[in-house]
MITOR-786232 format. One record per residue (C-alpha): residue number from 1; residue in three letters; x, y, z. Coordinates in nm, 2 decimals, padded with zeros to 4 digits. Layout:
% MITOR-786232
+-----+------+--------+--------+--------+
!  nr ! rest !      X !      Y !      Z !
+-----+------+--------+--------+--------+
! NUM !  ala !      X !      Y !      Z !
...
+-----+------+--------+--------+--------+
//
This chain:
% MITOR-786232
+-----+------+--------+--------+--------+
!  nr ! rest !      X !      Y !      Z !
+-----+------+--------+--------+--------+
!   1 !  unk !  06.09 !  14.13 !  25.43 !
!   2 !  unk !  06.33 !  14.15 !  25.08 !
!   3 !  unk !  06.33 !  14.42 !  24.85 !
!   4 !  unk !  06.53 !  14.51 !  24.54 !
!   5 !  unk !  06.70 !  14.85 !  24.57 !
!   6 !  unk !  06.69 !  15.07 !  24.27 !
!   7 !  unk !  06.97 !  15.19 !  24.06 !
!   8 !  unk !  06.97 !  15.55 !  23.92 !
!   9 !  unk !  07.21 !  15.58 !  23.60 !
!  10 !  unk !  07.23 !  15.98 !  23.53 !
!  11 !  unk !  07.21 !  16.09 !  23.15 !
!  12 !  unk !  07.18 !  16.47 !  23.22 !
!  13 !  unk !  07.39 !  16.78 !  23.29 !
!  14 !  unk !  07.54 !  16.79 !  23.60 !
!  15 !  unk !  07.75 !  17.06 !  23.78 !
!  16 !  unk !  07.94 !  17.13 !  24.04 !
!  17 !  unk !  07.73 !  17.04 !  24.42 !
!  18 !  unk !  07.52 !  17.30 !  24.48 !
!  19 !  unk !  07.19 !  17.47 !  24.44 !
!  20 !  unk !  07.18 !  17.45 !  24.07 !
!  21 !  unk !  07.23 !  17.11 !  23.91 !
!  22 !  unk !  06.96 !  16.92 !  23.70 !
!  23 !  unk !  06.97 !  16.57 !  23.68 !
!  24 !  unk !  06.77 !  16.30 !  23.48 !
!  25 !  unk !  06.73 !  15.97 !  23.70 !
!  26 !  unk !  06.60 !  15.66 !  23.58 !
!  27 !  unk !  06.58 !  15.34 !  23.80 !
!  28 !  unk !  06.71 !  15.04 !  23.61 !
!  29 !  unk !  06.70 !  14.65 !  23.67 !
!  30 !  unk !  07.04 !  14.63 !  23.76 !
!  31 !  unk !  07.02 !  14.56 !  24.15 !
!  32 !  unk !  07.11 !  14.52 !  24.49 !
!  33 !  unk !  06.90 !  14.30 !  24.73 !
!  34 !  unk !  06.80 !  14.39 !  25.08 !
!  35 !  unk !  06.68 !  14.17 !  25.36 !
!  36 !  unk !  06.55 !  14.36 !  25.64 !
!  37 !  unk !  06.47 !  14.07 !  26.01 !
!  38 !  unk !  06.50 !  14.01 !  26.35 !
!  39 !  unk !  06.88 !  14.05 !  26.45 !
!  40 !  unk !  06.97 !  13.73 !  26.64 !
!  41 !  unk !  07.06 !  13.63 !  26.98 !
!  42 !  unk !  07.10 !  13.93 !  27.23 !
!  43 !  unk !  07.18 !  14.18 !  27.03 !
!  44 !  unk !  07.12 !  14.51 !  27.11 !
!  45 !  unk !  07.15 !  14.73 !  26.79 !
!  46 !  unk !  07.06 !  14.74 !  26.44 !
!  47 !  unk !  07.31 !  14.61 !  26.23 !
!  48 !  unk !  07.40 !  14.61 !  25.90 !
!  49 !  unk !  07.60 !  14.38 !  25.67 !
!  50 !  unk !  07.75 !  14.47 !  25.32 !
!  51 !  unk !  08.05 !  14.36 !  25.19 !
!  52 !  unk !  08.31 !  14.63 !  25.13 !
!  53 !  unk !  08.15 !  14.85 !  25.32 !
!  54 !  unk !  08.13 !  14.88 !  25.70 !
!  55 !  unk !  07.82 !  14.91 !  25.89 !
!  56 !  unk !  07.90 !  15.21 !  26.05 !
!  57 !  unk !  08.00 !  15.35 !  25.71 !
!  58 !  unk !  07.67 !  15.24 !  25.56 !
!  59 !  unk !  07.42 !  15.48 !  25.44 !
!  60 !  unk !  07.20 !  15.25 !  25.49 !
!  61 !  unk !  07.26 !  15.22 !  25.84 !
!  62 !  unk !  07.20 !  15.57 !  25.90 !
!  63 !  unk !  06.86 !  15.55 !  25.71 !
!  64 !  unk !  06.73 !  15.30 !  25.99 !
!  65 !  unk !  06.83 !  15.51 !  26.26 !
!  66 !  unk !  06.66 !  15.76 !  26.11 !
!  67 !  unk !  06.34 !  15.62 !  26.08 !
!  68 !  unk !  06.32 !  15.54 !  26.39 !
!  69 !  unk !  06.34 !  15.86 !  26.52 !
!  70 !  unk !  06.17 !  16.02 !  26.31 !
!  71 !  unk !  05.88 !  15.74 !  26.36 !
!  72 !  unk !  05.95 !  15.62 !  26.71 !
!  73 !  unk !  05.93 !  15.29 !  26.59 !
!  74 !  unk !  06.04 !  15.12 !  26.87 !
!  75 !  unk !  06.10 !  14.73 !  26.74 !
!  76 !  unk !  06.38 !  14.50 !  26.85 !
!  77 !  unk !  06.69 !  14.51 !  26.72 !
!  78 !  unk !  06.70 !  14.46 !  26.35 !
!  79 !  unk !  06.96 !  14.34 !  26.06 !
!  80 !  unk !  07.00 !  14.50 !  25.73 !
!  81 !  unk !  07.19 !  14.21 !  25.46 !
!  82 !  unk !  07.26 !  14.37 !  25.19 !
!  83 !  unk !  07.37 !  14.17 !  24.88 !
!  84 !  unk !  07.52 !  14.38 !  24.67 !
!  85 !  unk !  07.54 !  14.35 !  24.28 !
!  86 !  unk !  07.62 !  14.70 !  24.17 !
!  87 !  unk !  08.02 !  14.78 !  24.23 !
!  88 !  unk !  08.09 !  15.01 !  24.48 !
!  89 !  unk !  08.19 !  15.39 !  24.36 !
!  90 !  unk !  08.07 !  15.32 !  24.04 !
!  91 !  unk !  07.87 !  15.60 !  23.97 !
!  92 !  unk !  07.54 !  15.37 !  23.95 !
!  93 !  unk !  07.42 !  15.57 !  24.31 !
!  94 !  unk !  07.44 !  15.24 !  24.45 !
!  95 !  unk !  07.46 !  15.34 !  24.86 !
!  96 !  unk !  07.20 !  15.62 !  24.77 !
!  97 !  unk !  06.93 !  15.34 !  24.61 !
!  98 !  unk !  07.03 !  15.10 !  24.94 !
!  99 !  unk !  06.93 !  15.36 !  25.18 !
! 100 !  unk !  06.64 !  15.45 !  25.01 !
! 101 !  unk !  06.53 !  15.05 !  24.99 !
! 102 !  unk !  06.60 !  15.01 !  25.35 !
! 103 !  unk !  06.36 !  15.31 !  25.43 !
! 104 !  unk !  06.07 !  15.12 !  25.22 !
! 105 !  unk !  06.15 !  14.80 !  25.43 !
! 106 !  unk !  06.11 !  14.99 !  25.75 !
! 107 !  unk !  05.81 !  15.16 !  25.61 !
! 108 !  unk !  05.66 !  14.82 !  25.52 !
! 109 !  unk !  05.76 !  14.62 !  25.88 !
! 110 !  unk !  05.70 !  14.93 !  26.11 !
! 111 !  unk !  05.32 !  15.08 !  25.92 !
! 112 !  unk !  05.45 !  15.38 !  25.99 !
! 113 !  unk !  05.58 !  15.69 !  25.77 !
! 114 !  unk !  05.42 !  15.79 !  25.43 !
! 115 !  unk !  05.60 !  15.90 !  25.14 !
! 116 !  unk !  05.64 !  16.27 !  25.28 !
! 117 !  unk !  05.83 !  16.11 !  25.54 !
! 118 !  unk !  06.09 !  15.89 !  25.37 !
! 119 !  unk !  06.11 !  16.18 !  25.16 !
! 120 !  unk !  06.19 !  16.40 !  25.46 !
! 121 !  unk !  06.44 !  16.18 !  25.56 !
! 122 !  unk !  06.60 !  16.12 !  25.25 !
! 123 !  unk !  06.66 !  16.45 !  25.24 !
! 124 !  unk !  06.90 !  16.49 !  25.51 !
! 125 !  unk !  07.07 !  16.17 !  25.42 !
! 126 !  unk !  07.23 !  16.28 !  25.07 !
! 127 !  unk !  07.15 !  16.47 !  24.74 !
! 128 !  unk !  07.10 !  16.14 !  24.58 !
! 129 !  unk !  06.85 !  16.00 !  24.80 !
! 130 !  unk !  06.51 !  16.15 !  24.77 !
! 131 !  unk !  06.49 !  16.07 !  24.40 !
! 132 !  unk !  06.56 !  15.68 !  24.48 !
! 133 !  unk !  06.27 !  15.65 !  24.73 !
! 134 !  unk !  06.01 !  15.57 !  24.47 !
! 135 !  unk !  06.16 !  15.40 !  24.16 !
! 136 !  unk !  06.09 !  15.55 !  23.81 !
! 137 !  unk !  06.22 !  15.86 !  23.62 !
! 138 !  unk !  06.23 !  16.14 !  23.77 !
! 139 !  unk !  06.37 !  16.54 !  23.67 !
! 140 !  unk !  06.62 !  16.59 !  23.96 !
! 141 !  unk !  06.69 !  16.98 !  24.02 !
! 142 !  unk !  06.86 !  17.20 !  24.32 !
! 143 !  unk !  07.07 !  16.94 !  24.48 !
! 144 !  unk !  06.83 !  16.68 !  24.42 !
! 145 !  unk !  06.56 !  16.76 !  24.65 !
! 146 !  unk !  06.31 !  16.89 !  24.39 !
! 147 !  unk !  06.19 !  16.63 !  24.18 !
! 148 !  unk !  05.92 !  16.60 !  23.92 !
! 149 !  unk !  05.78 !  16.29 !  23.85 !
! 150 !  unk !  05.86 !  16.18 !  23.48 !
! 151 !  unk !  05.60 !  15.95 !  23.24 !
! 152 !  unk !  05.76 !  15.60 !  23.20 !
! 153 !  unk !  05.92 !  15.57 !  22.83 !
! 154 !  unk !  05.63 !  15.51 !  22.57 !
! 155 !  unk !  05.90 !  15.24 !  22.38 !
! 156 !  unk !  06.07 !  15.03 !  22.64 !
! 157 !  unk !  06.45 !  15.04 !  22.60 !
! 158 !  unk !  06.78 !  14.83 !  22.70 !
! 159 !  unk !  07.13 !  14.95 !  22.85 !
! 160 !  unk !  07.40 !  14.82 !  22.86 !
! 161 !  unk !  07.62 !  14.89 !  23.14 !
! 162 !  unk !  07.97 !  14.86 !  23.18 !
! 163 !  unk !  08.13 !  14.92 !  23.52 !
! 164 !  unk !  08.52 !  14.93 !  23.56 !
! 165 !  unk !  08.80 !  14.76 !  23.74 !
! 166 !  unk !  08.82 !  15.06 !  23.99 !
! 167 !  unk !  08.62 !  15.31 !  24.13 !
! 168 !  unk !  08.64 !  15.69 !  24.13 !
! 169 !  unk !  08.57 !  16.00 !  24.41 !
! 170 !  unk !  08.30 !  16.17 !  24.33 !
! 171 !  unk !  08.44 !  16.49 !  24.52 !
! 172 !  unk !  08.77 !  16.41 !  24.31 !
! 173 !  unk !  08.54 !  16.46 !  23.98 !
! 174 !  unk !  08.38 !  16.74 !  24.07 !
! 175 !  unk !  08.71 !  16.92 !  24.14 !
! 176 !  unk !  08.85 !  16.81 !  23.84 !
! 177 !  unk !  08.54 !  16.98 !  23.66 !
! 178 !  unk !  08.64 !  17.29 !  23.85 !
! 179 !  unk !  08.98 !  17.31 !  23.73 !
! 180 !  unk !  08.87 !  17.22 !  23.37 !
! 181 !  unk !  08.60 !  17.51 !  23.39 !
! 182 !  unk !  08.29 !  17.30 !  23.32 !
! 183 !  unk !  08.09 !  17.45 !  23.58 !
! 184 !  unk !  07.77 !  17.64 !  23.41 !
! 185 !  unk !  07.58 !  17.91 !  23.49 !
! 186 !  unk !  07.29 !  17.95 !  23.72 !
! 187 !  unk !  07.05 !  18.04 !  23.45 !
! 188 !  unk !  07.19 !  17.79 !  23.17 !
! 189 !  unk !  07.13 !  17.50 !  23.41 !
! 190 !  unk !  06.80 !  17.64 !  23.47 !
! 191 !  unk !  06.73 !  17.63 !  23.08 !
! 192 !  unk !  06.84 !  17.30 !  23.00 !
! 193 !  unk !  06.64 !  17.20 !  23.34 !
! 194 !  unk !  06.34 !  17.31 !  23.18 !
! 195 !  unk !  06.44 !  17.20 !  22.84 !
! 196 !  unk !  06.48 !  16.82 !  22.95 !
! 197 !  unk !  06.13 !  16.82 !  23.13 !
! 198 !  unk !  05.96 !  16.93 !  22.83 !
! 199 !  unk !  06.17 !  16.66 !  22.64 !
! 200 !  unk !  06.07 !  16.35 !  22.82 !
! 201 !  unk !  05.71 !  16.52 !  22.95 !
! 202 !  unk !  05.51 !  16.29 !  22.69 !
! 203 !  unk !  05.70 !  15.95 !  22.76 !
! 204 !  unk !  05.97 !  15.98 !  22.47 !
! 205 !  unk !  06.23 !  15.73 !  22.57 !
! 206 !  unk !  06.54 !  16.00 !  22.54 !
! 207 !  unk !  06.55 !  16.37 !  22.43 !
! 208 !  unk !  06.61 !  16.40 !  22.05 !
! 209 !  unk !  06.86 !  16.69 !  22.13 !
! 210 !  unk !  07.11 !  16.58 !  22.16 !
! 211 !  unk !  07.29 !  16.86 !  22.38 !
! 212 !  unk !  07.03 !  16.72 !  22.61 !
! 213 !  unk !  07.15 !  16.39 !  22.68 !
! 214 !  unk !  07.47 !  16.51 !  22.82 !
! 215 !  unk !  07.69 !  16.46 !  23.14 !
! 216 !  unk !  07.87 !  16.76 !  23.21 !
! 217 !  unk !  08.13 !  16.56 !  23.46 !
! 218 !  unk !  08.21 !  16.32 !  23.16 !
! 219 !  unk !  08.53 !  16.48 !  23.04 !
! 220 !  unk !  08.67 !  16.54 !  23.38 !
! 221 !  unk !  08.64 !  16.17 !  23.47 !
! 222 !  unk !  08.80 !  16.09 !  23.15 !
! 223 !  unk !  09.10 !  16.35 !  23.27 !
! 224 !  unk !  09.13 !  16.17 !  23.57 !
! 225 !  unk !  09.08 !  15.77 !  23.44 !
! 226 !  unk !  09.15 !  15.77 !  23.08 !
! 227 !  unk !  09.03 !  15.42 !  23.02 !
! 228 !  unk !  08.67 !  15.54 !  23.05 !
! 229 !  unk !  08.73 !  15.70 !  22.70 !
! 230 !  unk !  08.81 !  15.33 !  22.57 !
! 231 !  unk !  08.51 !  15.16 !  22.76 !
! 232 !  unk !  08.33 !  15.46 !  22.58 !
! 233 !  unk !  08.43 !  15.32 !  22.28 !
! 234 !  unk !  08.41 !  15.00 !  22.37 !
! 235 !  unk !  08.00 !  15.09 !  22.43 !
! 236 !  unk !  07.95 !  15.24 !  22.11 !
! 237 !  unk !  08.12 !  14.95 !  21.94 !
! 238 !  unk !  07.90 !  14.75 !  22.06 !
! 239 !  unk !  07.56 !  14.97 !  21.93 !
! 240 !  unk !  07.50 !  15.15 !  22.25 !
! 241 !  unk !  07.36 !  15.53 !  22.07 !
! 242 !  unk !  07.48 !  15.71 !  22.29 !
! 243 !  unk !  07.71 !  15.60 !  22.53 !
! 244 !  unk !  07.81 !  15.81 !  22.82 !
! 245 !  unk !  07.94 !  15.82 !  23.21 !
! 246 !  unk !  07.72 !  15.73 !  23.48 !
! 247 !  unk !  07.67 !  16.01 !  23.68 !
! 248 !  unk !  08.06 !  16.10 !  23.85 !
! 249 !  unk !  08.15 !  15.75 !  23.70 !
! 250 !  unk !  08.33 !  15.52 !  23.61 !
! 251 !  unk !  08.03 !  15.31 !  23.50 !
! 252 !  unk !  07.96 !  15.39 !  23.16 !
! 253 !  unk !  07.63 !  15.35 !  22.97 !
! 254 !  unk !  07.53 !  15.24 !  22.65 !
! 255 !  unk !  07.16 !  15.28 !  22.55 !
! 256 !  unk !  06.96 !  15.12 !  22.31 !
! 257 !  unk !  06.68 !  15.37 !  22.28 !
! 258 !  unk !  06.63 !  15.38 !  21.90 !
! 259 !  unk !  06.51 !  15.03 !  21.86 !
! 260 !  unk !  06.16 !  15.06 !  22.04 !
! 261 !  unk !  06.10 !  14.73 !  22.21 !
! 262 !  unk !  06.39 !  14.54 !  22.06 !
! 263 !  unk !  06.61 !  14.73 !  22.30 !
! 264 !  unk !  06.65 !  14.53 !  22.55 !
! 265 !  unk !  06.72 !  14.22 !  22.26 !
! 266 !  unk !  06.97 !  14.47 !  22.13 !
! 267 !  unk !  07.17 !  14.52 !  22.49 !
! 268 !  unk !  07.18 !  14.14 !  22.55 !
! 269 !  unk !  07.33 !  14.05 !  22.19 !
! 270 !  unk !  07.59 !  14.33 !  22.29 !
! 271 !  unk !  07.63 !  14.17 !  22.62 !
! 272 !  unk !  07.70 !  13.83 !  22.48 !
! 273 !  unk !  07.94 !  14.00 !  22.24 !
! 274 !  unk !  08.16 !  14.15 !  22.53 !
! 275 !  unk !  08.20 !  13.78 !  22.67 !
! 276 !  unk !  08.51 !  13.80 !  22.87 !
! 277 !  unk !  08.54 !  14.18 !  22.91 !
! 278 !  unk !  08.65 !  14.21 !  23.31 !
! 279 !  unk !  08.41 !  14.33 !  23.49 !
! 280 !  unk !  08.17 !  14.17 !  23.28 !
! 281 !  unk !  07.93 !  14.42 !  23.13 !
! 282 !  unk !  07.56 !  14.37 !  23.20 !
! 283 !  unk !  07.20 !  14.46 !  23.01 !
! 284 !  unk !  06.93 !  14.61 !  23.17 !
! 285 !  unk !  06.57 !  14.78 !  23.14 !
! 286 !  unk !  06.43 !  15.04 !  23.33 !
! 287 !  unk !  06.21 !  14.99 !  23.58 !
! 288 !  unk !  05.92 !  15.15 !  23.77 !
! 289 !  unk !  05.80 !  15.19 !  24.17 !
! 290 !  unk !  05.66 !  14.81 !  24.20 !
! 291 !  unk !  06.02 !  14.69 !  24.14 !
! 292 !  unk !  06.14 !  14.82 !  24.43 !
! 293 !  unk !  05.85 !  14.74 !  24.66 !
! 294 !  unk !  05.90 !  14.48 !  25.02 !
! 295 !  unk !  05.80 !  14.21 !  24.94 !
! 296 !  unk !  05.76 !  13.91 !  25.24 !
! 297 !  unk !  06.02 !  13.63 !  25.27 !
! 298 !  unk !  05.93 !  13.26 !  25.17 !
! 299 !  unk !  05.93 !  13.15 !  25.52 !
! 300 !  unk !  05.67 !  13.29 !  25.78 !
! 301 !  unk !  05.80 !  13.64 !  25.83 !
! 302 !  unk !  05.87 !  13.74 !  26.20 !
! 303 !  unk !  05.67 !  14.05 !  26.34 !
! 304 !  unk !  05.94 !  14.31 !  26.36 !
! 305 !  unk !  05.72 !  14.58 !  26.61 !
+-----+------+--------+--------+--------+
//
């Protein structure tokens, strides 16, 4: 089985972690591809292969061993491959979207679980799981187990995205925010929570506040990796309206909501524009729940239970 993991770039206010953050997650086309089979040989674990990141260390992994007891699916041993085209700790929610993916590829092999239940697992795996189960847009709130399912934009858009030569701690970010005094409070995040809902309730591609379309960690990444400002810069230069961080960063994020469908023309023209720029920058579109979905393998696909 193969299936493309979604990607959740976050364009909304974010705090420190906690029970009051609101977050506005939108899958995008910018992916990593997972292949879920029969591990080889005589093996007698799941595994899971990613390069640049351990298989122990995997979230991924941790997802299959928690579907399987949650489930009891009992199948052989499997292997995760995981080709990854997002960077790692890029602010994209790139080990979040992988863990999620690999919980619809056990879903799909095993026919077991529903929805509740990769949402019940998700749960315990991180903040930024449970709204990367399903692929869409979604109004994140709490610490990102309540989520409310948002229309898809009426006027499709483009991004363009533009990770960076290094990555950046998200717990480093978060402190930083601290010690810069961004943190609101309780009943503002609440208000903007409910203000952002309403915004995108009828399919509008992005708030017209502006104030809405926000993230709060944006300045202390900047504080930390002063680049970002320039690659901010670099975004709007190149007609992204607005341009800001990807959730804790250092991706940043130009969109190209204003131009209706010509969006997506719009990000490509700005791609082509940046030719040479290291890492190279990359346009997108977002996507919706059949993007994500397992899909079987060319060759006859092996029964995994």
């Amino acid at each position: 089985m193969s299936a493309f993991a979604r990607r959740s770039p976050r364009s909304a206010i974010r705090r420190t972690p906690g029970p009051s953050a609101s977050r506005r997650r939108t899958s995008i086309s910018l992916a990593d591809e997972l292949v879920l089979e029969a591990a080889p040989g005589e093996q007698l674990d799941d595994e899971v292969l990613c390069p640049g990141v351990p298989g122990d260390e995997n979230l991924a992994a941790r997802a299959l061993r928690e579907f399987r007891a949650r489930t009891g699916w009992q199948a052989p041993p499997l292997r995760l491959t995981i080709d990854k085209r997002i960077p790692l700790a890029a602010g994209l929610g790139g080990g979040s979207a992988d863990a999620a993916a690999a919980l619809r590829l056990a879903r799909a092999a095993s026919g077991l679980g529903d929805e509740a239940t990769l949402l019940a697992i998700a749960e315990g795996l991180g903040a930024d799981v449970p709204a990367q189960v399903s692929p869409g847009r979604w109004l994140a709130g709490g610490a990102g187990e309540r989520l409310v399912r948002l229309p898809s934009p009426r006027l499709a858009f483009g991004l363009l995205v533009l990770p960076a030569g290094f990555g950046l701690s998200t717990a480093e970010v978060y402190a930083e925010a601290d010690r810069l005094g961004l943190v609101r409070e309780r009943k503002a995040v609440a208000l903007l929570h409910e203000e952002l809902g309403a915004a995108l309730a009828q399919g509008a591609p992005l708030p017209s506040a502006t104030e809405l379309l926000h993230n709060d960690l944006q300045r202390a990444a900047v504080s930390l990796r002063p680049e970002i400002a320039e690659a901010l810069r670099t975004a709007v230069a190149a007609g992204g309206d607005p341009a800001l961080l990807s959730g804790s960063g250092p991706t940043v994020i130009g969109l190209f909501a204003k131009a209706g469908d010509q969006g997506l023309a719009l990000a490509r023209v700005a791609e082509a524009g940046l030719d040479g720029l290291a890492p190279p920058p990359v346009a997108a579109v977002p996507v919706e729940a059949a993007f994500g979905e397992p899909q079987a393998l060319d060759s006859e696909p092996q029964a995994l239970s």
